[in-house]
PyMOL Python script that loads the backbone (N, CA, C, O; Angstrom):
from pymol import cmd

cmd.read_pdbstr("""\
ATOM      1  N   UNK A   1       0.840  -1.177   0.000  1.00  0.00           N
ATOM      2  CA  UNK A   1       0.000   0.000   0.000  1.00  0.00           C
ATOM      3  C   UNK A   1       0.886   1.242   0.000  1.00  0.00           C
ATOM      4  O   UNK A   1       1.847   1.467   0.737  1.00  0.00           O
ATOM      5  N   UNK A   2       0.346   2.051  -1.030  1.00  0.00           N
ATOM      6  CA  UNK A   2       1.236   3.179  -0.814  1.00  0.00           C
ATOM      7  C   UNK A   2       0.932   4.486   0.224  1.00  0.00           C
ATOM      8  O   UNK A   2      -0.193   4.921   0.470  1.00  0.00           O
ATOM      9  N   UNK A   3       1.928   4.892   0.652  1.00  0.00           N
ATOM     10  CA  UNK A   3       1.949   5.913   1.234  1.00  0.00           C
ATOM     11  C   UNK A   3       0.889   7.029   1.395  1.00  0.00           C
ATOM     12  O   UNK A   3       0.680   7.650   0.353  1.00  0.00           O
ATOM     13  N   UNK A   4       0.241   7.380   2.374  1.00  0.00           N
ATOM     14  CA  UNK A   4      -0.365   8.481   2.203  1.00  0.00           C
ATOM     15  C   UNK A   4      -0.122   9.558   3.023  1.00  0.00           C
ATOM     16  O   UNK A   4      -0.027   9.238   4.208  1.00  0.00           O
ATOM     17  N   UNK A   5       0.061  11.190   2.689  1.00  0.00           N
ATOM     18  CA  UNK A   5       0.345  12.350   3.606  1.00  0.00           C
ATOM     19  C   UNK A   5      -1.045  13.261   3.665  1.00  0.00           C
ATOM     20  O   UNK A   5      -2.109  13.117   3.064  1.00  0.00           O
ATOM     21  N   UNK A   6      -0.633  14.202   4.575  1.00  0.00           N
ATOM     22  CA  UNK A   6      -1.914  15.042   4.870  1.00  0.00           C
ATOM     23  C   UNK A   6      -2.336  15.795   3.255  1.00  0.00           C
ATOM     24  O   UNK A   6      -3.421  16.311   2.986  1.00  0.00           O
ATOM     25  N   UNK A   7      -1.538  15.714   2.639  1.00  0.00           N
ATOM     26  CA  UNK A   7      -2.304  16.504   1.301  1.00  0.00           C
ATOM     27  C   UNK A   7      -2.783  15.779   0.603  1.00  0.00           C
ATOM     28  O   UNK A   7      -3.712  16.273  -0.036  1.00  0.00           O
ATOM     29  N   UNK A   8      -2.565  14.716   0.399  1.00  0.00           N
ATOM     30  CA  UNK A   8      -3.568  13.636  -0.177  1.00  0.00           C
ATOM     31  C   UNK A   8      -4.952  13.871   0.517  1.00  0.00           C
ATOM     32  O   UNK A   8      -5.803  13.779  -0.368  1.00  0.00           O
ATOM     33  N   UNK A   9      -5.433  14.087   1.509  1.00  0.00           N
ATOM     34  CA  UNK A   9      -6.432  14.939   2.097  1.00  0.00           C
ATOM     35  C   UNK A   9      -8.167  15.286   1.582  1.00  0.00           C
ATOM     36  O   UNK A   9      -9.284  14.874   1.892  1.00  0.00           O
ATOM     37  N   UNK A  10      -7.508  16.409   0.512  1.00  0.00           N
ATOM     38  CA  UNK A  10      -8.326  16.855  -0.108  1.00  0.00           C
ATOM     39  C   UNK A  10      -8.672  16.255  -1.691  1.00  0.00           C
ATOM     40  O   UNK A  10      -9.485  16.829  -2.416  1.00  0.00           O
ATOM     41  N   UNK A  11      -7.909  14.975  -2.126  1.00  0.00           N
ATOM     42  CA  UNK A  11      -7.589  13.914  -2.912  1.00  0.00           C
ATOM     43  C   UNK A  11      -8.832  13.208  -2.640  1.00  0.00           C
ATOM     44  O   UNK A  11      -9.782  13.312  -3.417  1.00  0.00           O
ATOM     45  N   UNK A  12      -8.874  12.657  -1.824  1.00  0.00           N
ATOM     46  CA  UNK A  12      -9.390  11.930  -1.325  1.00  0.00           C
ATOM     47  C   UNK A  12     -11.777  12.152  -1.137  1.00  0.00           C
ATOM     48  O   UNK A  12     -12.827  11.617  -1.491  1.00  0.00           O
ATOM     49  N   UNK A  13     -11.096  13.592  -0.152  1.00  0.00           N
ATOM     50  CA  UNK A  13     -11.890  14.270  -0.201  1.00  0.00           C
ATOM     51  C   UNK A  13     -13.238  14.140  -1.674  1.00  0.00           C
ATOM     52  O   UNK A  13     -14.328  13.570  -1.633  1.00  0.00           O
ATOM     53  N   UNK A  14     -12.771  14.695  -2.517  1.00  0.00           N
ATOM     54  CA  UNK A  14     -13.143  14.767  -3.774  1.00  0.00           C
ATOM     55  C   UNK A  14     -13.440  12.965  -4.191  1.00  0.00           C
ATOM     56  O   UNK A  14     -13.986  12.608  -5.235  1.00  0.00           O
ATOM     57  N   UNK A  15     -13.151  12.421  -3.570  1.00  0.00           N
ATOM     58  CA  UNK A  15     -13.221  11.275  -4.438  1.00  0.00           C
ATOM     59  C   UNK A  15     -14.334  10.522  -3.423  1.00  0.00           C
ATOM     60  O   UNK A  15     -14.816   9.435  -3.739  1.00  0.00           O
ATOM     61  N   UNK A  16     -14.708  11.234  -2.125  1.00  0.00           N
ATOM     62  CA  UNK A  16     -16.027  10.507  -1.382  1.00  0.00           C
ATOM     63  C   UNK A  16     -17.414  11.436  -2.286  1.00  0.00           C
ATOM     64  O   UNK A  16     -18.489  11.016  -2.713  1.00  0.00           O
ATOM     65  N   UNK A  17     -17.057  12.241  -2.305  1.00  0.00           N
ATOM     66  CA  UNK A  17     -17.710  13.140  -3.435  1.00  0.00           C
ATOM     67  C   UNK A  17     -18.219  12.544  -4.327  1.00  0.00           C
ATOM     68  O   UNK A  17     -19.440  12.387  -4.312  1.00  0.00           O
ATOM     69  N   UNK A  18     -17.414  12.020  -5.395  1.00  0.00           N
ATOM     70  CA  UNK A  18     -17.759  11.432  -6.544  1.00  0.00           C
ATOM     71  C   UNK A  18     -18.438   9.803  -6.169  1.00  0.00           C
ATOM     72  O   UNK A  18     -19.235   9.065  -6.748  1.00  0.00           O
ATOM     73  N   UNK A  19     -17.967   9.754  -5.404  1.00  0.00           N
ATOM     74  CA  UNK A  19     -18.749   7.926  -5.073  1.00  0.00           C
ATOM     75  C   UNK A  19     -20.203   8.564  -4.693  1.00  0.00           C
ATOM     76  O   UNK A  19     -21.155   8.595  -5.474  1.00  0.00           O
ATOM     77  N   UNK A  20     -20.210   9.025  -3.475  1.00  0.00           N
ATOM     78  CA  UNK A  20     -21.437   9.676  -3.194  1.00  0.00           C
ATOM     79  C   UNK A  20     -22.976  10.598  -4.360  1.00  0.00           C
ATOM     80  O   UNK A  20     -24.194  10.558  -4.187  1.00  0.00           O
ATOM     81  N   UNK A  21     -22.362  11.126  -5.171  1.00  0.00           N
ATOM     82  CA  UNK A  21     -22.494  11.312  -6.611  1.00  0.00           C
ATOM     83  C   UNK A  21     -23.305  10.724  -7.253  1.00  0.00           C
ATOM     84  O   UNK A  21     -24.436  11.083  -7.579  1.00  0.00           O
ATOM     85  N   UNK A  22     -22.560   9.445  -7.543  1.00  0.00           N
ATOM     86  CA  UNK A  22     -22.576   8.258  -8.348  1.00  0.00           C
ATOM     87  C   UNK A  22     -23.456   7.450  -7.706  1.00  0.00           C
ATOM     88  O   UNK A  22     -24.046   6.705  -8.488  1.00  0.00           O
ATOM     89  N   UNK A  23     -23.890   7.273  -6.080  1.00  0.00           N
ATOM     90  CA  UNK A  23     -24.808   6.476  -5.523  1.00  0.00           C
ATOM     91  C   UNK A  23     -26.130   7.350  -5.797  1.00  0.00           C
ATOM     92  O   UNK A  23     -27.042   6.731  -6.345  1.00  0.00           O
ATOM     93  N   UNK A  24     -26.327   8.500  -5.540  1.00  0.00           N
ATOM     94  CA  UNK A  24     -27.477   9.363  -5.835  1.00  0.00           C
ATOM     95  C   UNK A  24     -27.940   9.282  -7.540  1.00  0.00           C
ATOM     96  O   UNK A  24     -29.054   9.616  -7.943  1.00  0.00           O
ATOM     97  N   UNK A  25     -26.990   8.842  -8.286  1.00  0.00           N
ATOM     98  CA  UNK A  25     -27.689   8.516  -9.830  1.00  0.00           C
ATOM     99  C   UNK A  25     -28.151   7.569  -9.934  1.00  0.00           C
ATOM    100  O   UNK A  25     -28.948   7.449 -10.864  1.00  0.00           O
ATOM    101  N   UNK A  26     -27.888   6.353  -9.003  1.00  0.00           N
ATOM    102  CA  UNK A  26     -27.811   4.679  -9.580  1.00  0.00           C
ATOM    103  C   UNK A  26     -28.896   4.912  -8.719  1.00  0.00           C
ATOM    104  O   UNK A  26     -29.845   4.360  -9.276  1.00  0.00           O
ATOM    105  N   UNK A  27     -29.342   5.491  -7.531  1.00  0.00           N
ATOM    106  CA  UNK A  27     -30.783   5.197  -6.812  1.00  0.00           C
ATOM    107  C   UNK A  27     -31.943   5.797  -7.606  1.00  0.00           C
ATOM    108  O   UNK A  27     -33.060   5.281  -7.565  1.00  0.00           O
ATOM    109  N   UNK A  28     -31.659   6.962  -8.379  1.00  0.00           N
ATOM    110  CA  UNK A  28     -32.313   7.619  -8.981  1.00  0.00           C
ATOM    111  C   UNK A  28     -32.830   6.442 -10.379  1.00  0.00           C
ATOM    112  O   UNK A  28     -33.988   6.230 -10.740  1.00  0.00           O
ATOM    113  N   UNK A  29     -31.452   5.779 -10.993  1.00  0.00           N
ATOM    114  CA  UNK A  29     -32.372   5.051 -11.640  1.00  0.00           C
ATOM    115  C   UNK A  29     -32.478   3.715 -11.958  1.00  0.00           C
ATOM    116  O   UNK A  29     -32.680   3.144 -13.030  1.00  0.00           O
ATOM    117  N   UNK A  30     -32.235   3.154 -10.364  1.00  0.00           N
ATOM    118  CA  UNK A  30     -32.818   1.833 -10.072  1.00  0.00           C
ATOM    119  C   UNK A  30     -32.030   0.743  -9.936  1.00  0.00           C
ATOM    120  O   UNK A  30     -32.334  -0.289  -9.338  1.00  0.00           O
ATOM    121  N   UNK A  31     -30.749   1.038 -10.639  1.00  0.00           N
ATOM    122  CA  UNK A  31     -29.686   0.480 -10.697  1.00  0.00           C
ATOM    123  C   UNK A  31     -29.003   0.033  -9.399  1.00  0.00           C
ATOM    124  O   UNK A  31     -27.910   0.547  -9.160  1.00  0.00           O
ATOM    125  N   UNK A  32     -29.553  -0.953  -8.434  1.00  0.00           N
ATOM    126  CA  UNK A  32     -28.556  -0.916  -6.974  1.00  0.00           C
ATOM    127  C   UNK A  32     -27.536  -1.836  -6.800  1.00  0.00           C
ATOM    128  O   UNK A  32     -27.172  -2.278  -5.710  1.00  0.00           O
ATOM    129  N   UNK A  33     -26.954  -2.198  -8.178  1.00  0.00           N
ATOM    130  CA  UNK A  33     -26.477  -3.353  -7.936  1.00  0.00           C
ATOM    131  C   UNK A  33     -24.658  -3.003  -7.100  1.00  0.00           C
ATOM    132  O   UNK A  33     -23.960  -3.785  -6.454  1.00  0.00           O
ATOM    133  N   UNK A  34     -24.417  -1.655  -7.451  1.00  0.00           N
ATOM    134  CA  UNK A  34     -23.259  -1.476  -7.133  1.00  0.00           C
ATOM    135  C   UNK A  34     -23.187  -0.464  -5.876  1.00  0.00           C
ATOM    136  O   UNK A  34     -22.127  -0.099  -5.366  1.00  0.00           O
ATOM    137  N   UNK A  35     -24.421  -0.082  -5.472  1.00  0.00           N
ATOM    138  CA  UNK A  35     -24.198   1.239  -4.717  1.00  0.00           C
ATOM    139  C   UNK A  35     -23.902   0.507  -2.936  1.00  0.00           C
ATOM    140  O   UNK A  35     -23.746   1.367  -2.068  1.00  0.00           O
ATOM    141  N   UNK A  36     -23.840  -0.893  -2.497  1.00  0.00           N
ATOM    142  CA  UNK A  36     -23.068  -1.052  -1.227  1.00  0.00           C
ATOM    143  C   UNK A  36     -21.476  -0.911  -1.779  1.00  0.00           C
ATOM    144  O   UNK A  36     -20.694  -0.151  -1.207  1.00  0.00           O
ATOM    145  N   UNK A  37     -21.109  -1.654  -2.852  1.00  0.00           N
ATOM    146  CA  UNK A  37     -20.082  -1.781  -2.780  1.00  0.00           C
ATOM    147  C   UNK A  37     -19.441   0.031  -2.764  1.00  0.00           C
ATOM    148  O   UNK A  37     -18.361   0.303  -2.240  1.00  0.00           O
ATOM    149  N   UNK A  38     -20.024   0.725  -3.198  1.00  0.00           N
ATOM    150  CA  UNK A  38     -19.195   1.993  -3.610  1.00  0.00           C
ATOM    151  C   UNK A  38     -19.551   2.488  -1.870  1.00  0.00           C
ATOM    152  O   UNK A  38     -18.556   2.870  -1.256  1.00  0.00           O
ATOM    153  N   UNK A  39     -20.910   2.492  -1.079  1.00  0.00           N
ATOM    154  CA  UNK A  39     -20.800   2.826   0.198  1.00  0.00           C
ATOM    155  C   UNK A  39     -19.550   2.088   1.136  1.00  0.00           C
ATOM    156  O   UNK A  39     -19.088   2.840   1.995  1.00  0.00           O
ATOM    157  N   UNK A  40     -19.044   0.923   1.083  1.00  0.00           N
ATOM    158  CA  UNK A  40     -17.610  -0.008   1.386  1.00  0.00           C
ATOM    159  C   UNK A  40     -16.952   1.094   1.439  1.00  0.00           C
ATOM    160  O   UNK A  40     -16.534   1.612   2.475  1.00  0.00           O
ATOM    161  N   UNK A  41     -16.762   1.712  -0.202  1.00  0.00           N
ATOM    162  CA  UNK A  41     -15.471   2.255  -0.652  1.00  0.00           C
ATOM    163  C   UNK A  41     -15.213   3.573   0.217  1.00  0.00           C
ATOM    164  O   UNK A  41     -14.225   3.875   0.886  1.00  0.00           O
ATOM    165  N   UNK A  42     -16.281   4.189   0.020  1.00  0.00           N
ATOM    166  CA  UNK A  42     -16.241   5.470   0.810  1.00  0.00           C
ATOM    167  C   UNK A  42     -16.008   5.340   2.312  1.00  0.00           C
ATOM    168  O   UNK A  42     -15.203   6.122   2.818  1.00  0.00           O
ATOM    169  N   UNK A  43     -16.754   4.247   3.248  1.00  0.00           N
ATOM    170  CA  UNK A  43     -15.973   4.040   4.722  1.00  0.00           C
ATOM    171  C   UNK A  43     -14.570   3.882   4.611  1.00  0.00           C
ATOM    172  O   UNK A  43     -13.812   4.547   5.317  1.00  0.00           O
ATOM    173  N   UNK A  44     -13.944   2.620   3.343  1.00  0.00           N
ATOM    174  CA  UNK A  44     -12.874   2.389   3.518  1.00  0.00           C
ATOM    175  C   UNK A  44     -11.608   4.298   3.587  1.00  0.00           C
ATOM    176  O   UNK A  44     -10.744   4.606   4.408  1.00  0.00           O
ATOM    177  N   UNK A  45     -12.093   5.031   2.424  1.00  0.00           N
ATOM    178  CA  UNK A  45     -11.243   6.521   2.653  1.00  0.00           C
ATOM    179  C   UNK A  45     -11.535   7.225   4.087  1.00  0.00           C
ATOM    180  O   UNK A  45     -10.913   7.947   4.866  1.00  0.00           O
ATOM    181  N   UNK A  46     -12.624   6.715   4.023  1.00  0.00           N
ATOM    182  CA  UNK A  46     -12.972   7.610   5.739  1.00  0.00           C
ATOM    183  C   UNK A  46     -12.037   7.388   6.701  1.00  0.00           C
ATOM    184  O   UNK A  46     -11.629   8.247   7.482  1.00  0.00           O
ATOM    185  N   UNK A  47     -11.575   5.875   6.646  1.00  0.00           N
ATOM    186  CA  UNK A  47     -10.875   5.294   7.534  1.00  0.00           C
ATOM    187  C   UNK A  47      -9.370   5.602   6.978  1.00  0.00           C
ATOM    188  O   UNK A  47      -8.428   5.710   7.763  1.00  0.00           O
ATOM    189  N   UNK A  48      -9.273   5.686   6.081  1.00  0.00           N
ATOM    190  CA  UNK A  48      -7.145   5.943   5.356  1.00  0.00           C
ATOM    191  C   UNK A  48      -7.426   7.947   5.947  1.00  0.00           C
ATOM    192  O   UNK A  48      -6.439   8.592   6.301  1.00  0.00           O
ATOM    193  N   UNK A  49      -8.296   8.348   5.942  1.00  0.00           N
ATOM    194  CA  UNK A  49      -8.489   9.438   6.584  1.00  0.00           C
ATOM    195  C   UNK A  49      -7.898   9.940   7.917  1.00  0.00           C
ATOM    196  O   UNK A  49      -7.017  10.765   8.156  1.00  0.00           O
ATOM    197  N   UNK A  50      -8.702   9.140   8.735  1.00  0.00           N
ATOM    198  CA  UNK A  50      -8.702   9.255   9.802  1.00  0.00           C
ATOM    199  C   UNK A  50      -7.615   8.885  10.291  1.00  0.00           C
ATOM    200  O   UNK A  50      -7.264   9.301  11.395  1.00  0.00           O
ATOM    201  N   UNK A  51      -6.850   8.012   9.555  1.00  0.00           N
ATOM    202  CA  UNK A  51      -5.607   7.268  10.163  1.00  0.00           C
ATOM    203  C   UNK A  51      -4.507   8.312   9.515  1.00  0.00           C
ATOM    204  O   UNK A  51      -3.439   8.097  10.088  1.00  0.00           O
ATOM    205  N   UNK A  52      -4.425   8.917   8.953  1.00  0.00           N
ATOM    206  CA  UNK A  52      -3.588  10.275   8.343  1.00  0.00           C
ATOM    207  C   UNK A  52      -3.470  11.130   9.377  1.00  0.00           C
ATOM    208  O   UNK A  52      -2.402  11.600   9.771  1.00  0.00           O
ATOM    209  N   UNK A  53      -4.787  11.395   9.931  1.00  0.00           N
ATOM    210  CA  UNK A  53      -5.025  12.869  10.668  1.00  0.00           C
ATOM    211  C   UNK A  53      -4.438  12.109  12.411  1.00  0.00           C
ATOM    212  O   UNK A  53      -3.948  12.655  13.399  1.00  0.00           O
ATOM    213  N   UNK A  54      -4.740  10.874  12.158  1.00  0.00           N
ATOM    214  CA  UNK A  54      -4.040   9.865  13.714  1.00  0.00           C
ATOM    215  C   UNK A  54      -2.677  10.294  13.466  1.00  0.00           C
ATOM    216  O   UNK A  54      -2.234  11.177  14.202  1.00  0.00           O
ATOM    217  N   UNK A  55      -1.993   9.854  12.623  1.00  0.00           N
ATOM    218  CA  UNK A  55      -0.586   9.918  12.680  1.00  0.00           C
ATOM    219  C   UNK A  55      -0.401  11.233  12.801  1.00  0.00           C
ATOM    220  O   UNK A  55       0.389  11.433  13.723  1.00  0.00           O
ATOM    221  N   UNK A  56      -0.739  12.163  12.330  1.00  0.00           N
ATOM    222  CA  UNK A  56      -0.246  13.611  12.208  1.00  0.00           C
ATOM    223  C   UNK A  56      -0.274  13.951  13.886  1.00  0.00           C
ATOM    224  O   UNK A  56       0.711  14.437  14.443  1.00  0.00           O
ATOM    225  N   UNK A  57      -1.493  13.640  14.586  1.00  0.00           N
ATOM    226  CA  UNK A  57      -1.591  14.037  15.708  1.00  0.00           C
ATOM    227  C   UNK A  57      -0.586  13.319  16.659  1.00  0.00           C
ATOM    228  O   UNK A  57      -0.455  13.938  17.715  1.00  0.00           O
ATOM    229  N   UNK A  58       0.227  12.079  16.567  1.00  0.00           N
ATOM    230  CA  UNK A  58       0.955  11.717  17.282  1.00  0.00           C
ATOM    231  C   UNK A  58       2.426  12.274  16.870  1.00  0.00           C
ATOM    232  O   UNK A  58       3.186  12.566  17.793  1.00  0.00           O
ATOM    233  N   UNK A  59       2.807  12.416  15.699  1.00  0.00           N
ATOM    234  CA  UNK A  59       3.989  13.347  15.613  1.00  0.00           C
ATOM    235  C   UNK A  59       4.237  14.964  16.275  1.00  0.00           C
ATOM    236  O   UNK A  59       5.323  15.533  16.375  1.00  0.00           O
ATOM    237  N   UNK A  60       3.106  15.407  16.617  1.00  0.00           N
ATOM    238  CA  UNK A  60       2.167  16.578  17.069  1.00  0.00           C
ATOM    239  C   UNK A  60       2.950  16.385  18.678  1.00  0.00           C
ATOM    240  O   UNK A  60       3.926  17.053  19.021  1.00  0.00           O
ATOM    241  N   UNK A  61       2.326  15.396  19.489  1.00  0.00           N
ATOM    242  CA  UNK A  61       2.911  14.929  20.669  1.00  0.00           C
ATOM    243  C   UNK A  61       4.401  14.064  20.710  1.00  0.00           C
ATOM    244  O   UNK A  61       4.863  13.680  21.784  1.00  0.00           O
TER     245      UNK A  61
END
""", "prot")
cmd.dss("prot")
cmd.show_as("cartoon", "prot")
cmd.util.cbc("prot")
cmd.orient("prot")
Protein backbone atom coordinates (compact mmCIF):
# COMPACT_ATOMS: atom_id res chain seq x y z
CA UNK A 1 0.00 0.00 0.00
CA UNK A 2 1.24 3.18 -0.81
CA UNK A 3 1.95 5.91 1.23
CA UNK A 4 -0.36 8.48 2.20
CA UNK A 5 0.34 12.35 3.61
CA UNK A 6 -1.91 15.04 4.87
CA UNK A 7 -2.30 16.50 1.30
CA UNK A 8 -3.57 13.64 -0.18
CA UNK A 9 -6.43 14.94 2.10
CA UNK A 10 -8.33 16.86 -0.11
CA UNK A 11 -7.59 13.91 -2.91
CA UNK A 12 -9.39 11.93 -1.32
CA UNK A 13 -11.89 14.27 -0.20
CA UNK A 14 -13.14 14.77 -3.77
CA UNK A 15 -13.22 11.27 -4.44
CA UNK A 16 -16.03 10.51 -1.38
CA UNK A 17 -17.71 13.14 -3.43
CA UNK A 18 -17.76 11.43 -6.54
CA UNK A 19 -18.75 7.93 -5.07
CA UNK A 20 -21.44 9.68 -3.19
CA UNK A 21 -22.49 11.31 -6.61
CA UNK A 22 -22.58 8.26 -8.35
CA UNK A 23 -24.81 6.48 -5.52
CA UNK A 24 -27.48 9.36 -5.84
CA UNK A 25 -27.69 8.52 -9.83
CA UNK A 26 -27.81 4.68 -9.58
CA UNK A 27 -30.78 5.20 -6.81
CA UNK A 28 -32.31 7.62 -8.98
CA UNK A 29 -32.37 5.05 -11.64
CA UNK A 30 -32.82 1.83 -10.07
CA UNK A 31 -29.69 0.48 -10.70
CA UNK A 32 -28.56 -0.92 -6.97
CA UNK A 33 -26.48 -3.35 -7.94
CA UNK A 34 -23.26 -1.48 -7.13
CA UNK A 35 -24.20 1.24 -4.72
CA UNK A 36 -23.07 -1.05 -1.23
CA UNK A 37 -20.08 -1.78 -2.78
CA UNK A 38 -19.19 1.99 -3.61
CA UNK A 39 -20.80 2.83 0.20
CA UNK A 40 -17.61 -0.01 1.39
CA UNK A 41 -15.47 2.25 -0.65
CA UNK A 42 -16.24 5.47 0.81
CA UNK A 43 -15.97 4.04 4.72
CA UNK A 44 -12.87 2.39 3.52
CA UNK A 45 -11.24 6.52 2.65
CA UNK A 46 -12.97 7.61 5.74
CA UNK A 47 -10.88 5.29 7.53
CA UNK A 48 -7.14 5.94 5.36
CA UNK A 49 -8.49 9.44 6.58
CA UNK A 50 -8.70 9.26 9.80
CA UNK A 51 -5.61 7.27 10.16
CA UNK A 52 -3.59 10.27 8.34
CA UNK A 53 -5.02 12.87 10.67
CA UNK A 54 -4.04 9.86 13.71
CA UNK A 55 -0.59 9.92 12.68
CA UNK A 56 -0.25 13.61 12.21
CA UNK A 57 -1.59 14.04 15.71
CA UNK A 58 0.95 11.72 17.28
CA UNK A 59 3.99 13.35 15.61
CA UNK A 60 2.17 16.58 17.07
CA UNK A 61 2.91 14.93 20.67
Amino acid sequence: MNRLSKDDIPKLGRKINQLKKKISRTEISGNLEKVEFRKMRIKKIKNQINGILKKKKNKIL
